[in-house]
N, C-alpha and C positions, 0 to 999 in steps of 0.2 A: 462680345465684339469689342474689337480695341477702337477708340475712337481718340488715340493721343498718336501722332504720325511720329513724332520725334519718340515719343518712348519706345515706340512699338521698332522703328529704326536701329535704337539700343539694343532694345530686347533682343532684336536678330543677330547685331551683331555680337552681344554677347553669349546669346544662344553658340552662335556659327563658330567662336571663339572656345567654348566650353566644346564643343564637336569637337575641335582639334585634338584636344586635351585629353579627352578620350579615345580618340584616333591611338594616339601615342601610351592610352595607357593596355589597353587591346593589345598593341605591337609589342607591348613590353614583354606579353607572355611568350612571344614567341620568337624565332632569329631568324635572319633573310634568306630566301630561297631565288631561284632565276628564272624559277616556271610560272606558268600562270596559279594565279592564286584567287580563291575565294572574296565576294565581296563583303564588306562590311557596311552594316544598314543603321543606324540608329533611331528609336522611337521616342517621342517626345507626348505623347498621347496624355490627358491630363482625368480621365474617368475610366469607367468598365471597358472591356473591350472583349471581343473573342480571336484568336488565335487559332489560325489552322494551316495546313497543308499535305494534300494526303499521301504526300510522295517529295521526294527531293527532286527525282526523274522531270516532275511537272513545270510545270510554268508557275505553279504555287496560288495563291491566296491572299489579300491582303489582309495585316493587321489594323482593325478599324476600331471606328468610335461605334459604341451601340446602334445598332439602330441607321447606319451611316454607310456610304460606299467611298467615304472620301478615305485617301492611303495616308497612311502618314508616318511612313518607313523614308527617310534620307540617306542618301549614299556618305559615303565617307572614302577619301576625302574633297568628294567632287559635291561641293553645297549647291552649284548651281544648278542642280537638278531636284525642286523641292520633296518631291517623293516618288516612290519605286515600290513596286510589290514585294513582298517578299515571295525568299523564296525556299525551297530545303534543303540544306546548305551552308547557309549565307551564315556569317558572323554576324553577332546581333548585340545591340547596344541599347538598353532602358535607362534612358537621363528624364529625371525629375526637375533642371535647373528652372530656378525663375518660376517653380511652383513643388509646391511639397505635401498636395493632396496626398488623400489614398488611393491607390491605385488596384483593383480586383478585373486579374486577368486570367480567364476563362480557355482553356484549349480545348480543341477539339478531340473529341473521343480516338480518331485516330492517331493524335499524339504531331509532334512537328520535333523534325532534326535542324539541327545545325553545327556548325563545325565549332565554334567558340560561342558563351554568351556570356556578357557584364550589364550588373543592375547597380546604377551608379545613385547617388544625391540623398538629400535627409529624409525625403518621404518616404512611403510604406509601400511594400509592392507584397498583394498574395496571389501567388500561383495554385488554379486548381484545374481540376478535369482530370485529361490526358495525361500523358508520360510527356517531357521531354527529352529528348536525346542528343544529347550532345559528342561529338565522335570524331577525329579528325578523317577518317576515313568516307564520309561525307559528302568529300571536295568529287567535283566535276566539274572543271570549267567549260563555258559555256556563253554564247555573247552576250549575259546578261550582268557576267560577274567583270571585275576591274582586275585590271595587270598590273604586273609588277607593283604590288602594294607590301611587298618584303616581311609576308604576317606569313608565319606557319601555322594552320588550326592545330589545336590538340585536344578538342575534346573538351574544355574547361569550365566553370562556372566562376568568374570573378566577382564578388561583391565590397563593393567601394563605398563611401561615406554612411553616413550618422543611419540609416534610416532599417527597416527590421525589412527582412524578404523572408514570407512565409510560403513553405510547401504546404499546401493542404491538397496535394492531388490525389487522386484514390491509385491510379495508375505507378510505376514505378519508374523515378525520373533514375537516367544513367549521366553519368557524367565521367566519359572514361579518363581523363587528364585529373582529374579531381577538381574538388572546391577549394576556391582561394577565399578566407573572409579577410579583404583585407580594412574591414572598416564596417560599423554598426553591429548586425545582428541579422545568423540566419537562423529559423524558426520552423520547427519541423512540426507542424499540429495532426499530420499521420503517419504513422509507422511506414505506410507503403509507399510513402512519396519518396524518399530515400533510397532504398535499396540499400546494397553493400557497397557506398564512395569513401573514398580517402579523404577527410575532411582536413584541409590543407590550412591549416593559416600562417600566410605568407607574412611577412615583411619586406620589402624592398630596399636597398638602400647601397651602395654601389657592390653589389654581387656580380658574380660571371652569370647571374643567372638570366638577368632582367635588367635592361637596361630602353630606356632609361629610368628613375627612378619611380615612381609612385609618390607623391608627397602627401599628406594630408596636414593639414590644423588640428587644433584642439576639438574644433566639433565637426570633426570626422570628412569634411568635404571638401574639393581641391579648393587648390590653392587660384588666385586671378592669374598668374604667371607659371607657366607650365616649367619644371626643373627637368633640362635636360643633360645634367650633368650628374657625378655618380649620387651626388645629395644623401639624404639620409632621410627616413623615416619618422614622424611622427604620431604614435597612436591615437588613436580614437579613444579615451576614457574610459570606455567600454565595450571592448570587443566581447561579442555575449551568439551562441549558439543555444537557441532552446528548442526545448522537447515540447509541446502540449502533452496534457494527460488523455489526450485520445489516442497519442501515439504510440502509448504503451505498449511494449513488449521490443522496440526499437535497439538493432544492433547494428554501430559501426565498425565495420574488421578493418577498414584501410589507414594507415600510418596517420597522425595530427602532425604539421610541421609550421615550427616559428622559423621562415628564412630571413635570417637578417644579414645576407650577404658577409659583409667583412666587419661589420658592427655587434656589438653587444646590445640588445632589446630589454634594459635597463630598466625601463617603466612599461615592459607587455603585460599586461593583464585582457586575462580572455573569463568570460563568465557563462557557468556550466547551467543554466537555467530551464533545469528537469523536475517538470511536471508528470510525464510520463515516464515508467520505469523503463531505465534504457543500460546495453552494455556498449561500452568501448573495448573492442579486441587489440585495435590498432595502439603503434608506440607514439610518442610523442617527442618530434628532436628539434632541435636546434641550429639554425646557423646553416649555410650551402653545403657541409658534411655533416655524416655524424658523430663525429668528435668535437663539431662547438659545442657551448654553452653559451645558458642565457638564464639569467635572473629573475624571467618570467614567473609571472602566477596567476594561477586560477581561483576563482572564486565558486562553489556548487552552491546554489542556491535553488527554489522552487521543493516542493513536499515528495517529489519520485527521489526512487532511486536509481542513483547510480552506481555501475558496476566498470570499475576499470581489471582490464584481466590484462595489457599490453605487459609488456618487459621492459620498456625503458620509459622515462620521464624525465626529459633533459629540463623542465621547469623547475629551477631548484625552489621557486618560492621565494619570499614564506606566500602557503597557500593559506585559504577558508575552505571549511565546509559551516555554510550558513545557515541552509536550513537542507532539511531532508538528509535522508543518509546517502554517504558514500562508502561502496563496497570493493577493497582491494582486495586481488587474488594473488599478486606481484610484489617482494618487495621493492620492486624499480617501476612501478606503475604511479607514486606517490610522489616522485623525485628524492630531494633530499635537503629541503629549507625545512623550518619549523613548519607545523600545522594548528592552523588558531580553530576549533570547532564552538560554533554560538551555539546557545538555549536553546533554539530549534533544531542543530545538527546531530548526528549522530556519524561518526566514522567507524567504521567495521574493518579488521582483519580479517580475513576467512579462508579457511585454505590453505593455507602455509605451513610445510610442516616441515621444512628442510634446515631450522635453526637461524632464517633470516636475522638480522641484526637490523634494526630501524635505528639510526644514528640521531635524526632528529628529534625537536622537542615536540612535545602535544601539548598548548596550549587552552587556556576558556576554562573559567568559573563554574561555568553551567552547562560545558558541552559533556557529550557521553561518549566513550572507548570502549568499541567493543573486544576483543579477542575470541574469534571463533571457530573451533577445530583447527588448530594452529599450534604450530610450534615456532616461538619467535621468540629475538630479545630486544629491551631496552639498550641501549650502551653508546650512549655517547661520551666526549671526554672533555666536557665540560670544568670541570671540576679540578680545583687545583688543592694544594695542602694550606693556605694558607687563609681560606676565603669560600663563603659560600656564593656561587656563581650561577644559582640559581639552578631550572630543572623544569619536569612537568608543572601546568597548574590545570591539568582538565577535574570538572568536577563529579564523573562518577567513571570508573574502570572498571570492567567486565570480560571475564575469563571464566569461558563457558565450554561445554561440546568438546570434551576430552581435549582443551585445549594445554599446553606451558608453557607461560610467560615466565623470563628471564629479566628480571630488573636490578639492572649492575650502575652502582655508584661509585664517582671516582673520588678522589681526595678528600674533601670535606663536603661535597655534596649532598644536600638532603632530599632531594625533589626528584630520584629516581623514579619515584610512584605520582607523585604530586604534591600537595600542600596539608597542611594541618585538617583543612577542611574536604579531601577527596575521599568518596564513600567507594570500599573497592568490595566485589563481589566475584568470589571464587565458588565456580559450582560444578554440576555435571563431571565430578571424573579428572576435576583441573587439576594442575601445580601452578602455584606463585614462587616462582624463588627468587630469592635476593640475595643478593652480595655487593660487596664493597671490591674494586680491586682497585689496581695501580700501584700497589705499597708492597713492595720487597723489601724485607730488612734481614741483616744480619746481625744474628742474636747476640753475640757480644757487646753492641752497641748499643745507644740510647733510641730509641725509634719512637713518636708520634702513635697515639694509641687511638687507631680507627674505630674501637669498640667504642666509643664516647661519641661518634658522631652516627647521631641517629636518621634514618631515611624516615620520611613522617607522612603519616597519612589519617582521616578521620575515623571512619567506621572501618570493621574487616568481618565481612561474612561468608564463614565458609560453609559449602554445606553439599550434598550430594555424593559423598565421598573423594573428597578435597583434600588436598596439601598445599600447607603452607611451609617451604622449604627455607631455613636461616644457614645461609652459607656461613664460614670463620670471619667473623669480624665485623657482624652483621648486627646493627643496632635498630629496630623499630619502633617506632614511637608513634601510638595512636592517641588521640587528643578524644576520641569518640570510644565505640563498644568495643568489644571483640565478642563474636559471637562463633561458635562450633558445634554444628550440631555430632549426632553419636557416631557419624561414620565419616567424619574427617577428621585431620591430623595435621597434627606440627612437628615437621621433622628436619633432625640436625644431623646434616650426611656428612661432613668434613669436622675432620678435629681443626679446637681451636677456641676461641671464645664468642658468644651471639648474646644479645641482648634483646626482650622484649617488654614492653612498657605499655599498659594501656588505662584507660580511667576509669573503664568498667568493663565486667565479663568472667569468667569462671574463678575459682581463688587458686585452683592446683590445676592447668591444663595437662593433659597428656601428652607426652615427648616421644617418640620414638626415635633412636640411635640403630645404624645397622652394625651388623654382625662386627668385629674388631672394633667397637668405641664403646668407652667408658663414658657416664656423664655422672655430672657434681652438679645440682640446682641447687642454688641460691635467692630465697625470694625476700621481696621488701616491699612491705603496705605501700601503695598512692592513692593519697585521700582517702575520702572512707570506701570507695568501692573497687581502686586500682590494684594493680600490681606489679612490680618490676623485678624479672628473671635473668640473670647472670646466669647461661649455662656453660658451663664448662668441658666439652667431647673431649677427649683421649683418643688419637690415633694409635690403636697399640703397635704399629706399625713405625711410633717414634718411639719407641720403649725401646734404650738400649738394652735393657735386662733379657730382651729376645734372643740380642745377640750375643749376648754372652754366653748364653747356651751352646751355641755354635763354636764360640770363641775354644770352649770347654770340649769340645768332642773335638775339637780341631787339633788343641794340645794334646786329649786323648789317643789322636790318632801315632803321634810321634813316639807318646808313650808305647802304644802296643808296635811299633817298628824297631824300638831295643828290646821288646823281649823278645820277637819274632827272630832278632838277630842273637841273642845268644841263645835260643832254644837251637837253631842253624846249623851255626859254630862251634858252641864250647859246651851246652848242657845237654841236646837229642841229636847230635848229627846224624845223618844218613852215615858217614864213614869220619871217624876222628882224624882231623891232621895229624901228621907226623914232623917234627922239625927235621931240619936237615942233617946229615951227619955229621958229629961233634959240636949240635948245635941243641940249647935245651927250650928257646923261645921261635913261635911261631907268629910272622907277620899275617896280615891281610888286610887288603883294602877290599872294601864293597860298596854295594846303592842298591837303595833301594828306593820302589815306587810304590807309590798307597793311593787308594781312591776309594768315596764314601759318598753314598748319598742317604739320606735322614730326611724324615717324614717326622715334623712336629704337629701332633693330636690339636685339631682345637676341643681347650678342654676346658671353657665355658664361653658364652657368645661376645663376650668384653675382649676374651685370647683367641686369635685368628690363628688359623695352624698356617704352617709355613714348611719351606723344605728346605735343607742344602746339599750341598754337594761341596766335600773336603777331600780337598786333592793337593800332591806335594811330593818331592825327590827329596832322600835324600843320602849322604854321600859321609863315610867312616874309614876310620883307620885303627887296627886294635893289636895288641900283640899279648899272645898267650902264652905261660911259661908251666910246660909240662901236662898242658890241660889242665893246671888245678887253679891257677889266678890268668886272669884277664883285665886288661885295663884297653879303654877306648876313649876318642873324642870324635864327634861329628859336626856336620852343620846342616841344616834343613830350607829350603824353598818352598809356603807352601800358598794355594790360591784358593780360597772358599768362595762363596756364595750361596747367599738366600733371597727365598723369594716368597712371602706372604700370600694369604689367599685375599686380601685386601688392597694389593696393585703397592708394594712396598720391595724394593731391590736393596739386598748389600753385596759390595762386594771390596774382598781385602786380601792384602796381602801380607805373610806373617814368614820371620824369620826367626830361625832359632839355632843356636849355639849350647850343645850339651855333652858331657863328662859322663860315662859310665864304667862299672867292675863289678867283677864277680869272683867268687872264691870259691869250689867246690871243693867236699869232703869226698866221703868213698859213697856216702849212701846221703849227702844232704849236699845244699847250695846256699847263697845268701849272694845279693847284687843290691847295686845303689847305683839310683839313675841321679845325676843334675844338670838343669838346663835353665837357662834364660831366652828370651826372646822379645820382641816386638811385632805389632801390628798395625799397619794404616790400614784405614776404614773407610770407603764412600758409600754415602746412602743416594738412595732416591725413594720420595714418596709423592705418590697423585694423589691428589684432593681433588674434590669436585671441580674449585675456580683455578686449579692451575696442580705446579709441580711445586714438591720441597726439596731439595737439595742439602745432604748435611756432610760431618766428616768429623773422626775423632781417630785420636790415637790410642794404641791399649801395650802395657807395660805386662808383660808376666816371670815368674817363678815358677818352676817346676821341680819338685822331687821327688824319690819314691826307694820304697826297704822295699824287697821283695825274700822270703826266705819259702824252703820247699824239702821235698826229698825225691830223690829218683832209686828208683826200683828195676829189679828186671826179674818178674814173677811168671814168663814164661820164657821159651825158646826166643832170642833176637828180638823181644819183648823191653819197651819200658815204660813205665807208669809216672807218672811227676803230679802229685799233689804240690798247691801251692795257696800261700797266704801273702799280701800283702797290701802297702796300706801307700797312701799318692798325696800331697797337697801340692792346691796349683793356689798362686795369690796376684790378683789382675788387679791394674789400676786404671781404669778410664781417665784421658784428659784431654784438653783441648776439642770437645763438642760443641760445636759450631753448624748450625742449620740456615739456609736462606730461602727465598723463595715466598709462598702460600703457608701461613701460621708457621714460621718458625718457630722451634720450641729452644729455650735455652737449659740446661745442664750442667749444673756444677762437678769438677772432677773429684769422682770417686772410688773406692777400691772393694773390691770384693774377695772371696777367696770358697776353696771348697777339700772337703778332706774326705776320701775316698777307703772304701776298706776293700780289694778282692778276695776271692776266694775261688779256687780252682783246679781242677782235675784234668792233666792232660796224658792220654794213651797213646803210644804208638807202634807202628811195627815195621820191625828192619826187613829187606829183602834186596833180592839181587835181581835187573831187570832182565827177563831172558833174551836173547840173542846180542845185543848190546853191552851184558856183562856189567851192567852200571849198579852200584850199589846206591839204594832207595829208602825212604820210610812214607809212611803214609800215616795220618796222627789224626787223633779226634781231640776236638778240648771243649770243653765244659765249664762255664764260671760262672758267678754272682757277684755284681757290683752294686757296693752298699755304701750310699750317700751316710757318713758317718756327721758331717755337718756340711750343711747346704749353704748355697748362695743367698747374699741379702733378699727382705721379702721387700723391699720399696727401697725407689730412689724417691727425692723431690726433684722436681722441674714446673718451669713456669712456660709461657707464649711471651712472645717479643711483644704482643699488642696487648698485653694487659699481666705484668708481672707481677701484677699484686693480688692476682689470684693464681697462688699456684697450686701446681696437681701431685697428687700421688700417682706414681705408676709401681707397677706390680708384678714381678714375675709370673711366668707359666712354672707349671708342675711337670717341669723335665729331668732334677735331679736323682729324686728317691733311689729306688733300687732296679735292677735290669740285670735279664738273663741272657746269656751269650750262648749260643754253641756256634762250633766252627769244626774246619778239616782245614788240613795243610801234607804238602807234599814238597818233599825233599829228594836230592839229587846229588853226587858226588861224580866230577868228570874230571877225565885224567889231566892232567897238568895243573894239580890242584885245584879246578874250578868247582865250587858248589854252584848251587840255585836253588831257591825254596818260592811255593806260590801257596798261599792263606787265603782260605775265604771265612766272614764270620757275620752271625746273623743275631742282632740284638737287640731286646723287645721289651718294651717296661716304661715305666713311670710315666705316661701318655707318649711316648715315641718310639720308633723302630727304626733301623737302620742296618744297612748293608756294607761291609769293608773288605776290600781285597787288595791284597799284598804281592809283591812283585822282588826276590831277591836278587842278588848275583855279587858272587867275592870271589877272590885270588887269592891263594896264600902260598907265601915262600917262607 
């Protein structure tokens, strides 16, 4: 009993004062309407009570003190009626002001509606029994409710200052508007008090949404002076929704929202305090769209787990997980501040397997990372070339459950993985790979050597048949074991240079390289029980000696387009020109077209086969005196390409200028081919972390004796054995790669001397009905690499030129057998045409070539 008149005068009026205040924060949820609207009750009750009403329909029920018939529901905003029944319906108000007891409030089995409810002040309120329903659909006016009060119910649950509102109802409360917490702590201690709501948290602060504002203090409770202008927000310290662990197995599907109007929520922090394991479906946004942001962060604390599965996370952080784990199935369920995990937390990836990129740091000494049945990467861009800028520091990383982690460092960054002191554990079926990126150089230049900057971690235990992948340029550095057992590996997919360093652990680890790379290990004691590995991969894919192969059958090809042209013309024609009358030299101009494609063997797992495809016009002028000398000059267009079974592209273009004659006898021949030429070159080569890009020029010489006899040992028969002998001499320069592991190249020259041998038949006729005179010819040869191509160039990588490599040719020169047919053609007005096909097979390669003729001769 109050026995102070003046305090207790206070007390009313500041009660009846604090009533307003809530009045207005009620109204804030909603915008003004012109029809009759719902009343608003507020309970002021300071112990237990029970709550009921079996109907909204009814005249209702009041809410009382135990044990008591006295009402102590107050209208709003009509104070001069001290209390009113409730009713089902009615918008409802819990103020704690001017006492901050615990409040346990009891509903009745049949559960009570209302169209809005807010549980305001720093005391404790817990809800149990019944269901509550909250709906805006609710409303029926009726003479018991108040007009024109400009509030639209929606269903909502508002919770306002310092104090914790716990559901323990067994029933399943709805709250179709969702829950606003805009201040203390709501508190779910059963799974079925919930149900599937939108757990809202709001901000206020001059938005279109709400007006007027919500204000709060530092400890969470209104302000003496109600702000009815657009004002701004200040949070509660602790905005905290918890789980009890009886609530276990608890899921919320509906959206989480920070609205902070037209403001930035700069110091929101909300805290995840699950005891019970629980999933969030729902996303998390920001701001009166969802294109703000806000700076907000969450803190997960308590021993449940939690499972975030949403899509978006507008709390960029930095977050906690404090104690208990949390479970993302989303890369955007996380946001995107750093993540600090403590001694007690645990964070888990799980589920991802679409190559997420988490841009963020993972923070904590002591926390644990899990990666689980996941495909993700590290790769933020922290890292500059000048300075280490820091990185992970969590203290144990786990990549499990067929899971691959991608941990990419930039510039001089080491903490890709974590600190000197982080225990990482690769198991079940995983990949670990690392790489270094950001660093494109162009090899003629001086470039910064990323092989020297090591990503650093304590233990590395792989085990379960595990890979640990070292992309080009990759340097590790374990300060702890390395431990592998028999059915995991270390493997180097990308040419280029990787470094690994540990202080204890196997003395010779096993390396696999795939199919096209060469590898060069270099090891060096640490301490008495380390070791530090310089490996070296070979992309043979950079190997220009591939392409000189090509270079060589591409010259080849030009070569067999002058002998096809005076086999044609002057030594097997279908019909011999005649000069003109009183004329003893015969002109002709002709062109011809050539196209080849070539299949190169892989012909051991370090030499990748590859294919190309040699294609090229070209265009002659010749004049012959008496058929017995011939003299020509031509010029060539030609365009190759190749393409590795290792993801490696060339392609070039090669121009050539050449001078040919021939001299025949009665039963013998002799010709001399010379040509010069040039070649530009673009390469492309993919590597694991990226693309290479390269380009060189190539200089050649070509010539060639050819001497033979022609026969005619039947009717319109003739036979042509022949021998001769070809060198070509190429100089590489100006190689220049960029990109991923650029390799550099010194210019060099090669050469190759060729010996044929061959037997060509043909046979004259006349086509019938056409009258066209014809041959049809078979040929037969041997070509004998009499001296072959260099077996090695040197070349080095741009990130580390002081180790440089051998590379090696393929076995495409030796010897290869040809057969081929060709068919000739003589049309009146002087025109020939000749079409060659030839099929050739040897030295690990095979290839295909067909010829296309056509000449004039006056």
């Amino acid at each position: 009993m109050n026995t102070h008149p003046v305090a207790d005068s206070t007390s009313r009026r500041f009660r009846h004062y604090t009533f307003f205040i809530l009045h207005f924060a009620l109204a804030a949820l909603c915008a003004a309407q012109t029809r009759d609207d719902n009343r608003r009750l507020i309970w002021t009750g300071s112990a237990g009570a029970e709550w009921s009403g079996s109907s909204w329909k009814t005249t209702g029920s009041f809410l009382s003190y135990a044990n008591s018939a006295t009402a102590t529901w107050s209208p709003v905003p009509d104070l001069a009626v001290s209390s009113m029944p409730f009713l089902g319906g009615d918008s409802v108000i819990f103020d704690d002001t001017g006492d901050s007891s615990t409040r346990d409030i009891t509903i009745a089995d049949e559960g009570v509606v209302v169209s809005d409810m807010v549980v305001s002040g720093a005391g404790d309120y817990t809800f149990s029994g019944g269901a509550i329903t909250a709906s805006s659909s609710s409303l029926t006016p009726n003479t018991y409710q108040l007009t024109q009060t400009g509030v639209v119910p929606g269903g909502r649950l508002l919770k306002v200052g310092a104090g914790t509102l716990t559901f323990s109802n067994t029933a399943a409360n709805t709250f179709e508007g969702g829950v606003i917490l805009a201040g203390g702590c709501i508190a779910i201690a059963d799974a079925r008090a919930f149900g599937n709501n939108s757990i809202v948290i709001t901000a206020t602060g001059g938005g279109s949404h709400l007006t007027p504002a919500i204000v709060t203090d530092a400890a969470g409770s209104l302000f003496d002076t109600p702000r009815l202008t657009s004002g701004t927000l200040v949070f509660a310290p602790d905005l905290r929704l918890a789980v009890a662990a009886a609530a276990a197995g608890l899921e919320i599907t509906g959206d989480i929202f920070f609205n902070t109007g037209s403001l930035a929520a700069t110091n929101a922090l909300i805290t995840l305090d699950i005891e019970g394991d629980t999933t969030i479906s729902g996303r998390f946004y920001a701001g009166t769209n969802l294109w703000n942001s806000t700076a907000g962060s969450f803190n997960k604390t308590g021993a449940g787990t939690l499972t975030l599965t949403g899509s978006l996370n507008w709390l960029r952080g930095p977050n906690t997980v404090s104690e208990g784990r949390l479970i993302i199935t989303n890369v955007g369920a996380i946001g995107s501040g750093d993540i600090t995990i403590g001694a007690s937390g645990t964070l888990t990836i799980q589920g991802i397997r679409d190559g997420s990129s988490f841009p963020m740091r993972f923070l904590g000494p002591d926390g644990r990372l899990e990666v689980v049945d996941s495909n993700v990467a590290f790769s933020w861009r922290a890292g500059t070339l000048v300075g280490d800028s820091g990185g992970n520091t969590i203290g144990t990383l786990v990549v499990t459950a067929t899971s691959r982690l991608t941990a990419y460092a930039t510039g001089t960054n080491r903490g890709a993985l974590g600190t000197d002191a982080t225990s990482v554990f690769v198991s079940d079926n995983s990949t670990l790979i690392l790489g270094r990126e950001g660093i494109a150089v162009n090899s003629p230049v001086g470039t910064p050597h990323p092989v020297n900057i090591a990503t650093v971690a304590g233990n590395l235990d792989l085990s379960g048949n595990s890979t640990l992948v070292l992309l080009p340029n990759t340097n590790l550095k374990l300060s702890g074991t390395l431990n592998i057992d028999a059915g995991s590996q270390i493997a180097l997919t990308g040419g280029g240079v990787a470094r690994l360093e540990y202080a204890a652990g196997p003395a010779d680890p096993d390396v696999y390289v795939p199919a096209g790379m060469s590898l060069t290990s270099n090891a060096t004691p640490v301490g008495a029980t380390g070791r530090q590995f310089d490996y070296l991969v070979v992309n043979q894919g950079a190997n220009p000696l591939k392409d000189i192969a090509m270079m060589i059958d591409a010259i080849d090809a030009g070569i067999s387009s002058i002998s096809s042209r005076l086999d044609n013309y002057f030594l097997m024609p279908a019909a011999a020109p005649e000069p003109g009358r009183g004329r003893q030299w015969t002109n002709s101009l002709w062109a011809r077209y050539y196209t080849s494609q070539i299949d190169y063997d892989t012909v051991s797992p370090e030499f990748p086969g590859h294919t190309a495809d040699v294609n090229g016009m070209l265009a002659g002028i010749d004049a012959a005196f008496r058929q017995r000398f011939l003299i020509g000059l031509y010029a060539a267009l030609g365009e190759n390409n190749l393409d590795t079974t290792n993801d490696t592209t060339l392609r070039s273009k090669q121009h050539t200028f050449g001078l040919y004659t021939a001299v025949r006898f009665k039963y013998a021949y002799a010709s001399v081919h010379l040509a010069v030429g040039d070649t530009d070159a673009d390469s492309w080569r993919r590597e694991p972390a990226g693309q290479t890009r390269g380009e060189w020029t190539n200089d050649f010489v070509t010539a060639g004796l050819e001497v033979g006899a022609i026969f005619t040992p039947w009717k319109n028969g003739l036979l042509k054995p022949r021998i001769g002998l070809h060198y070509t001499d190429i100089k590489v320069s100006d190689f220049k790669e960029n990109g991923v592991s650029p390799m550099r190249v010194d210019d060099f020259t090669d050469s190759l001397t060729r010996a044929d041998i061959g037997l060509q038949a043909a046979q004259r006729f006349t086509i019938p009905l056409v009258k066209l005179p014809a041959s049809l010819g078979l040929n037969l040869a041997w070509k004998h690499a009499m001296r072959e191509p260099r077996e090695t160039i040197m070349a080095a990588y741009a990130s580390a030129p002081e180790l440089p490599a051998q590379l090696e040719r393929g076995d495409y020169y030796r010897d290869a057998a040809v057969i081929g047919v060709n068919f000739r053609v003589s049309f009146p007005r002087n025109i020939h045409a000749a079409f060659d096909y030839e099929h050739q097979t040897g030295s690990s390669r095979t290839g295909n070539f067909f010829g296309a003729l056509l000449g004039v001769t006056w």
